[in-house]
PADREN-775381 format. One record per residue (C-alpha): residue number from 1; residue in one letter; x, y, z. Coordinates in steps of 0.02 Angstrom, whole numbers, plus 32768, in hexadecimal, padded with zeros to 4 digits. Layout:
BEGIN
> NUM, A, X, Y, Z
...
end
This chain:
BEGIN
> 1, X, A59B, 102E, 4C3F
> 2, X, A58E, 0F91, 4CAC
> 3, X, A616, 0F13, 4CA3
> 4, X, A5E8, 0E79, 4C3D
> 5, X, A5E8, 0DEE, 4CBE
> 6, X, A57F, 0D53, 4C8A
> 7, X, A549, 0CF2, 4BEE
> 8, X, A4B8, 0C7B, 4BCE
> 9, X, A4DA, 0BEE, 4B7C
> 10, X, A44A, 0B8D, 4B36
> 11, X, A434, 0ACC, 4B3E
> 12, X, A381, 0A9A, 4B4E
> 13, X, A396, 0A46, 4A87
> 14, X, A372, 099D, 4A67
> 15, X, A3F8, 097B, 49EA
> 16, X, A373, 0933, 4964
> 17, X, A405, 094C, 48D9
> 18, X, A47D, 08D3, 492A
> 19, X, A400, 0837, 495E
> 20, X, A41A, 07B2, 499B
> 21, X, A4B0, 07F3, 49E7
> 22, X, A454, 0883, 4A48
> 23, X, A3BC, 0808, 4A7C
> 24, X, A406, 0801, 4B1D
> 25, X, A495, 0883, 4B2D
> 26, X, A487, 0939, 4B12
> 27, X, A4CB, 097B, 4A79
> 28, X, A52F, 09F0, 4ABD
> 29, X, A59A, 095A, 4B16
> 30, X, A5C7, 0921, 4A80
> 31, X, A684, 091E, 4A6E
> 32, X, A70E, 097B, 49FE
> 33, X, A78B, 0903, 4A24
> 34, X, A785, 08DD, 4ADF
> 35, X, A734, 097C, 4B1E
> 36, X, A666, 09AA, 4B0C
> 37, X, A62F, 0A32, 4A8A
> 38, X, A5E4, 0A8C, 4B39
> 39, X, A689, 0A9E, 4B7E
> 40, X, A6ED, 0AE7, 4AE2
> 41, X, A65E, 0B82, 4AFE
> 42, X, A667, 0B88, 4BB5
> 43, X, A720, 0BA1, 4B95
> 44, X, A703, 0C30, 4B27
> 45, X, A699, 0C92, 4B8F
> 46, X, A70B, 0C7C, 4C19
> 47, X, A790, 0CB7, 4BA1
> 48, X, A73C, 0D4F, 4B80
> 49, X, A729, 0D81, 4C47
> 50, X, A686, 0D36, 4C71
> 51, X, A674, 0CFE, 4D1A
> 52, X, A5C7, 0C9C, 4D1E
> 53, X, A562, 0C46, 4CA7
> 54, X, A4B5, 0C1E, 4CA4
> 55, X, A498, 0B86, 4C43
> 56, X, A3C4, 0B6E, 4C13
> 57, X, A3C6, 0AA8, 4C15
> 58, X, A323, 0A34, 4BF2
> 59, X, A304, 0997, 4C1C
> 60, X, A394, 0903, 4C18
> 61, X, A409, 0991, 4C14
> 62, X, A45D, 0955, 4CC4
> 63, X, A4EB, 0929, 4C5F
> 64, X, A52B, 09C3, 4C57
> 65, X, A510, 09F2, 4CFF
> 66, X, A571, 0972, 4D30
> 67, X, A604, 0991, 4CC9
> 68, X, A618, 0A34, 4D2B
> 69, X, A5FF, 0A00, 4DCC
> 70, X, A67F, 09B4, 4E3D
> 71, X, A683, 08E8, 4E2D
> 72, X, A6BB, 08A5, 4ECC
> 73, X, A6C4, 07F6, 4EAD
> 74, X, A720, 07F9, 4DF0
> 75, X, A7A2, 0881, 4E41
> 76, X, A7C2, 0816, 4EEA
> 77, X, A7F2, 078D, 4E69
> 78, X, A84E, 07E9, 4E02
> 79, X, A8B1, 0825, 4E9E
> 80, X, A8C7, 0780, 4EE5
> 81, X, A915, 0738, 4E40
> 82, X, A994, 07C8, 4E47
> 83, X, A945, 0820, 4DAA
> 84, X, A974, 08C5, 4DB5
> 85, X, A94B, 091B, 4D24
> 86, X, A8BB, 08D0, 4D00
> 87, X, A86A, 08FD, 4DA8
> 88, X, A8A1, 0996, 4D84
> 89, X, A858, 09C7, 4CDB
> 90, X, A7AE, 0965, 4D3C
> 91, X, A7BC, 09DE, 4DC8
> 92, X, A7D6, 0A7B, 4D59
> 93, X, A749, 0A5D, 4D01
> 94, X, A6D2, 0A77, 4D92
> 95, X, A72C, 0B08, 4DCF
> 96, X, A70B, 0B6A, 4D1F
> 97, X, A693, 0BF8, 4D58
> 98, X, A607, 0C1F, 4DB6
> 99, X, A57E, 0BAB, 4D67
> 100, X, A4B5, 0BBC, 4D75
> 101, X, A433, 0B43, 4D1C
> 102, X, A374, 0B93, 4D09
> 103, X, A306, 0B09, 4C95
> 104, X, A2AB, 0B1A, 4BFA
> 105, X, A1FA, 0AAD, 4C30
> 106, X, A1C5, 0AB3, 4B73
> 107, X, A22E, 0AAC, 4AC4
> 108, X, A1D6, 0B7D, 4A96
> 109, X, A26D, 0BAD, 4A23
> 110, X, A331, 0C13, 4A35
> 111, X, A2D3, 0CB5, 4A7B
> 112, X, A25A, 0C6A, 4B0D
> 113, X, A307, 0BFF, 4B51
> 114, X, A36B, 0CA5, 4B5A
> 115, X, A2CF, 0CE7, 4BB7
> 116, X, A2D1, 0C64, 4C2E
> 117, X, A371, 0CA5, 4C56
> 118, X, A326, 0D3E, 4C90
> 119, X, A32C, 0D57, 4D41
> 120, X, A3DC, 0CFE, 4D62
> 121, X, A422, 0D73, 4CE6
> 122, X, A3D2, 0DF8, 4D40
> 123, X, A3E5, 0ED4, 4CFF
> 124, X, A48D, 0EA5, 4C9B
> 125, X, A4D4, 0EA1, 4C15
> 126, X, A50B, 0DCC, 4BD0
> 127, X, A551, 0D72, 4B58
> 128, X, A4EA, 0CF5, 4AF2
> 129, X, A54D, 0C74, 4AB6
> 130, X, A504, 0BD3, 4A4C
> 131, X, A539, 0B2C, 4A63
> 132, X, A53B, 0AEC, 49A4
> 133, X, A5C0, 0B62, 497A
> 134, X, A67D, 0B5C, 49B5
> 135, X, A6F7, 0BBB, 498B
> 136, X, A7B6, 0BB2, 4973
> 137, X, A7FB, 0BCD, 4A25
> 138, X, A89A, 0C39, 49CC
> 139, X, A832, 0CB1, 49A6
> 140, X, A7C6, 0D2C, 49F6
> 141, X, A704, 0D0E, 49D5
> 142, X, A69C, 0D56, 4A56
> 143, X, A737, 0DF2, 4AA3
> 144, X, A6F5, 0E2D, 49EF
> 145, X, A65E, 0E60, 4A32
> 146, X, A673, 0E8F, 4AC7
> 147, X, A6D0, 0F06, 4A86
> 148, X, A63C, 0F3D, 4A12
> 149, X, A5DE, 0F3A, 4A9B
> 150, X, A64D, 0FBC, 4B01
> 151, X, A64E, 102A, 4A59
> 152, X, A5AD, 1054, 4A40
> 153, X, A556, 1022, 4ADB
> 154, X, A4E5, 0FB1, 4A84
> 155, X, A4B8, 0EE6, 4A6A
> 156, X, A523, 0EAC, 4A07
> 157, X, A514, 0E0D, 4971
> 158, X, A591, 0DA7, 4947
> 159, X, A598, 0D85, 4877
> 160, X, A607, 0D2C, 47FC
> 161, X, A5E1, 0D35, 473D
> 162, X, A5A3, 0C91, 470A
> 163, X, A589, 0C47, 4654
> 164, X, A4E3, 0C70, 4603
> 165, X, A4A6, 0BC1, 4611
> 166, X, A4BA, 0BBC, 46C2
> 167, X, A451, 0C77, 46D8
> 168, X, A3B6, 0C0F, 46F7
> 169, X, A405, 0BC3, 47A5
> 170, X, A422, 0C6D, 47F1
> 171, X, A3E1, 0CFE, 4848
> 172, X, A41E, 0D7C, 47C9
> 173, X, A44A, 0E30, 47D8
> 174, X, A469, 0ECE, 4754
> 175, X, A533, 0EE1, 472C
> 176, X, A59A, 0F55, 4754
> 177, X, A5E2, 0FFB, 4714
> 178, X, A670, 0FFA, 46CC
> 179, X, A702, 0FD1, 4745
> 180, X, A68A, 0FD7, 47DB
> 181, X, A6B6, 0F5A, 4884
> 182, X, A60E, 0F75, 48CF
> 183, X, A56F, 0FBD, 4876
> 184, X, A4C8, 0FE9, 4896
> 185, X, A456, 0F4D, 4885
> 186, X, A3C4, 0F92, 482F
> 187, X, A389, 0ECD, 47E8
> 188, X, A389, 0E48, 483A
> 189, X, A320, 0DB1, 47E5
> 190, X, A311, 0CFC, 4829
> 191, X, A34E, 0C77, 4797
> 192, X, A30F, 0CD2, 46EE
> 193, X, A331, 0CA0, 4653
> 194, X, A3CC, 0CD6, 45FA
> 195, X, A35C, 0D43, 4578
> 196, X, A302, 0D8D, 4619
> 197, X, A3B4, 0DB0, 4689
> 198, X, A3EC, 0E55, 46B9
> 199, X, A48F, 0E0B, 469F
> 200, X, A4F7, 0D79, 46C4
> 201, X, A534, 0DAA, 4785
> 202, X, A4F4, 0D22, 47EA
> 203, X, A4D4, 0D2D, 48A7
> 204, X, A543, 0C82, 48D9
> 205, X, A521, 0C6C, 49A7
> 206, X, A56D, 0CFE, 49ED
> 207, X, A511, 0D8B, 4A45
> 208, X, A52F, 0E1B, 4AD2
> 209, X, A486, 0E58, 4AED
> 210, X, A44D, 0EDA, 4B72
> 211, X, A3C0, 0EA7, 4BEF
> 212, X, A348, 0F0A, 4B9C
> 213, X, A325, 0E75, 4B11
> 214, X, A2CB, 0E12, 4B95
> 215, X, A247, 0E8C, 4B85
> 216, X, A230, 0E72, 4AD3
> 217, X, A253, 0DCA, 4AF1
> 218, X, A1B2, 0DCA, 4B74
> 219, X, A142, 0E33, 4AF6
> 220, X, A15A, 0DA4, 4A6C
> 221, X, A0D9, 0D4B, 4A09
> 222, X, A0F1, 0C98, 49CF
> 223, X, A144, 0C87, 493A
> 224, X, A173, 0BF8, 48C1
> 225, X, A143, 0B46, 491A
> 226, X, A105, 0B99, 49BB
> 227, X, A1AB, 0BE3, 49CB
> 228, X, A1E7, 0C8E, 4A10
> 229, X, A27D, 0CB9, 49A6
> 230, X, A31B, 0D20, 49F2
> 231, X, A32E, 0D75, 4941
> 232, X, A273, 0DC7, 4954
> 233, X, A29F, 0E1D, 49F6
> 234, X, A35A, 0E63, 49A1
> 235, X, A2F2, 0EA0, 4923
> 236, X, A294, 0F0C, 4998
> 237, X, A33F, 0F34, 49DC
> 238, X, A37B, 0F68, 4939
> 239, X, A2E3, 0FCC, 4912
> 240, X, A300, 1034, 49A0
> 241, X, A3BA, 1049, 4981
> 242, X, A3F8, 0FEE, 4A0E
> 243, X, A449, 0F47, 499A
> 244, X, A500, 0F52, 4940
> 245, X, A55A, 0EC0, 48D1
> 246, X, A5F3, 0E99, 48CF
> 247, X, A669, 0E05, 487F
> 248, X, A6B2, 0D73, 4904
> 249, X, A76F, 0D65, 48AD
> 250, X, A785, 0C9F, 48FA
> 251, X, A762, 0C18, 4896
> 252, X, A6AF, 0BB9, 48BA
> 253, X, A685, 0B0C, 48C7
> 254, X, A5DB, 0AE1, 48A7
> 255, X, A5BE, 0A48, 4917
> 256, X, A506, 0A3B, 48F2
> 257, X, A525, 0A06, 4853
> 258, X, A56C, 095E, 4840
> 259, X, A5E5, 097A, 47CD
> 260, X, A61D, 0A13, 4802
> 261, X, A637, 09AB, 48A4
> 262, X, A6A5, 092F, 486C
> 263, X, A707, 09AF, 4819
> 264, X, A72E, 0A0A, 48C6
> 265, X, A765, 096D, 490C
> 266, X, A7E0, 095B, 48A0
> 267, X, A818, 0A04, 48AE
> 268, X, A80F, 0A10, 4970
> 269, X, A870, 0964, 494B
> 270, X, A8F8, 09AD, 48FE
> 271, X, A90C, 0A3C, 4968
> 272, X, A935, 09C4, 4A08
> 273, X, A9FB, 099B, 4A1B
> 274, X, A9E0, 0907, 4A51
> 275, X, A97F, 08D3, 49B1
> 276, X, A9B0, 092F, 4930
> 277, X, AA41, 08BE, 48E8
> 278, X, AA02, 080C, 4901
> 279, X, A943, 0850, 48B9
> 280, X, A9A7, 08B1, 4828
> 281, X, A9ED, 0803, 47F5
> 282, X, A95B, 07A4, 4803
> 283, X, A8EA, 0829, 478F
> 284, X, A97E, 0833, 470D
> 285, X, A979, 0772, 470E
> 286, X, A8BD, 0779, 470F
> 287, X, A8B3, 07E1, 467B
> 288, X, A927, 0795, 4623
> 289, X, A8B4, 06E7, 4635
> 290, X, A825, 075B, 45F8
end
């Protein structure tokens, strides 16, 4: 079994849930706290042992490349004015991981920007990690399954049991048996409605897929919109045996949704040292005022 070394990373979007704000920034720069959504996932790929990422931008993405490139001229300043460890949280960021950019020329849905990714993924084995959702860095999201993955040899979704209002958002796939880590995926069905679910495990942004998916990928009709949707090529994975669930234990914040947002600033808020007590106050005061 080949080593998992790389993860695409999908951010061709155009952010149309968070306008005005993404009009001219790319969603995935958008902030928790005083660091981008992008970086929290870099971070946990890296985390997990991944060495390069390939990251399918779009246009007015540069933003992104930016952040994880070297900036000469903020880091000479930074030097210059003696601070030290801010140049070096600036410098760390560029020196993450390997990084690769391939570009998405039209908006053709989830499954045609993970094809794009293709041929600088090359005959392995990646990680497919989504930008909306983060997870709690004190917990393990995507070592879960990779370690599915090095089970049973096969691609591998990531799925947390959501409420049944919330079925319609998701790709959704059958439950488990009883006590079972990592099951057979024998249904896997793009948003249905709670009546129409298999159950309520939801695929939430986390994949290790083997190469062979950009064939089905390739072999794809439009769909929905024009679209090619990831969730009909797993389900010719799973019809041929080759797709397994299993449940991400981390908490996940849903940054596409606004609310869900705010709420994981707050949280990511709280988690910082250097925060916590004065922003504790100031929300206990705040409610209080309420």
């Amino acid at each position: 079994m080949k080593t998992l070394r790389k993860a695409v990373i999908p951010v061709a979007g155009l952010g149309t849930r968070f306008l005005p704000a993404t009009k001219a920034q790319p969603k995935e720069m958008l902030p928790l706290v005083d660091t981008p959504v992008i970086q929290y996932v870099v971070e946990e790929a890296i985390r997990a042992g991944v060495e390069s990422l390939v990251l399918v931008t779009g246009r007015g993405k540069v933003a992104i490349e930016n952040h994880f490139d070297v900036a000469f001229e903020l880091e000479d300043t930074l030097r210059r004015r003696g601070k030290q460890e801010e140049l070096a949280v600036i410098q760390g960021i560029s020196h993450l991981a390997h990084f690769a950019y391939v570009r998405q020329g039209e908006p053709l849905g989830l499954g045609h920007a993970v094809l794009c990714a293709r041929y600088a993924v090359g005959d392995e084995p990646f990680a497919l990690l989504l930008g909306d959702d983060v997870f709690d860095e004190r917990d393990s999201a995507l070592d879960s399954l990779i370690a599915a993955y090095r089970s049973s040899g096969k691609s591998v979704v990531g799925v947390q049991e959501v409420p049944p209002e919330h079925v319609s958002r998701y790709g959704i796939v059958n439950a488990p048996g009883s006590d079972q880590a990592v099951w057979d995926v024998t249904s896997i069905v793009e948003k249905p409605s709670p009546k129409d679910a298999p159950s309520r495990w939801a695929v939430v942004g986390r994949y290790v897929l083997e190469p062979r998916v950009f064939e089905h990928l390739a072999a794809l009709e439009p769909g929905v919109g024009g679209e090619y949707q990831l969730t009909d090529a797993l389900a010719v994975l799973a019809r041929e045996g080759r797709l397994v669930a299993t449940p991400i234990p981390a908490k996940r914040y849903d940054t596409g949704n606004k609310l869900d947002y705010l709420k994981a600033n707050v949280e990511f808020a709280l988690k910082r040292e250097d925060l916590r007590e004065d922003f504790t106050a100031y929300l206990k005061e705040l409610t209080l005022d309420l």
